[in-house]
N, C-alpha and C positions, 0 to 999 in steps of 0.2 A: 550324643545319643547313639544308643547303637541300634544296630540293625538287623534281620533275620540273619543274612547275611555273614552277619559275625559268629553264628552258633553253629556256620557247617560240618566246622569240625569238631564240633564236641557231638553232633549230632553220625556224623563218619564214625569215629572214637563209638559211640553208645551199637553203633551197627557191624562194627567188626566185631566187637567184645560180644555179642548178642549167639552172630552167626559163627563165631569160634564156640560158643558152648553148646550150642545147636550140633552143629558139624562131630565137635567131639562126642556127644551124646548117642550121635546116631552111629558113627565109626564105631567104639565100641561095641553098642547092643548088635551090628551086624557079623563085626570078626569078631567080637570074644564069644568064649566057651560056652558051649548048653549043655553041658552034660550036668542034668540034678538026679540025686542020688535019697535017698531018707539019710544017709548019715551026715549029708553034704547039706541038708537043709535042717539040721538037726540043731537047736539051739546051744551055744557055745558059749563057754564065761571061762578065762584063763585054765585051760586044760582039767575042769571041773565038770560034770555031769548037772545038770541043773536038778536041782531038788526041788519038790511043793511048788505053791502059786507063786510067781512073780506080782501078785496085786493084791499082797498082804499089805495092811494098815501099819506106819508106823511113826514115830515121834515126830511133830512138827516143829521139834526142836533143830534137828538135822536144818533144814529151809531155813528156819529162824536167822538160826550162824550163820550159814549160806549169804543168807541177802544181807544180813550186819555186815559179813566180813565183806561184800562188796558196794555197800555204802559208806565204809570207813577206807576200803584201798581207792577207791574216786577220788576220796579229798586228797589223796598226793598226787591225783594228776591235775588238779586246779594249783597245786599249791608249790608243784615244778615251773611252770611259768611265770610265775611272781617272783619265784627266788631268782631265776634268771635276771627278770627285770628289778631286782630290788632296789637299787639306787636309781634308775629312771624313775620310779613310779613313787619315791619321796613320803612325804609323810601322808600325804593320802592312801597311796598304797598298802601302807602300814597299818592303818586304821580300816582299812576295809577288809585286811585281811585278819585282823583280829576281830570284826563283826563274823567273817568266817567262821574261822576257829571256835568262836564262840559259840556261834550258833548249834558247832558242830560237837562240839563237849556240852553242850546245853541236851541234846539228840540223847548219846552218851550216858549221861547223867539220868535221865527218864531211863533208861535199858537197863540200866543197872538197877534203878527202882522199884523197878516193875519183873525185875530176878530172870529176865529175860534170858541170863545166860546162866542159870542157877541150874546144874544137870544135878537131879536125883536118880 
């Protein structure tokens, strides 16, 4: 059984980490710079002048990919630690990582159907 006792230092740990970003927070906004300027406060994109609205409407295809392509880069971090254990985890292992897979080419397979990544 453990004890309150056993969490002081994770609870120390949570209190430095806390009052180090406290401390930094306020160290800067006292000694860094106040000088604002209009040009200093002037909206910036790579040595570009900003054109028109920034909260123009546009493809929800952009997102679409976005979150596909990070629901297809996840499955190789489940699928790193299997490889590592692959002869520990025997044939069972093997089978569960093909209900994986499967599952995850089954995903796939609907995205494709449905022209998901079909840019006109």
């Amino acid at each position: 059984m453990s004890t309150p006792i056993d969490y002081i230092a994770i609870f120390i740990q949570f209190l430095v980490a806390v009052g180090f970003i406290v401390t930094t927070m306020i160290v800067t906004h006292i000694v860094g710079p106040k000088r604002k300027s209009a040009k200093k406060l002037d909206n910036f994109e790579c040595g570009i002048d900003s054109q028109g609205n920034a909260r123009l409407p546009f493809s929800i295809k952009y997102f679409l990919t976005a979150i596909l392509f990070v629901m297809f880069d996840v499955e190789v971090i489940f699928m790193y630690p299997w490889a590592v254990n692959f002869k520990q985890l025997g044939t069972f292992g093997f089978v569960e990582m093909l209900l994986f897979a499967s599952t995850l080419l089954l995903g796939f397979a609907y995205i494709i159907k449905k022209g998901a990544l079909k840019w006109e």
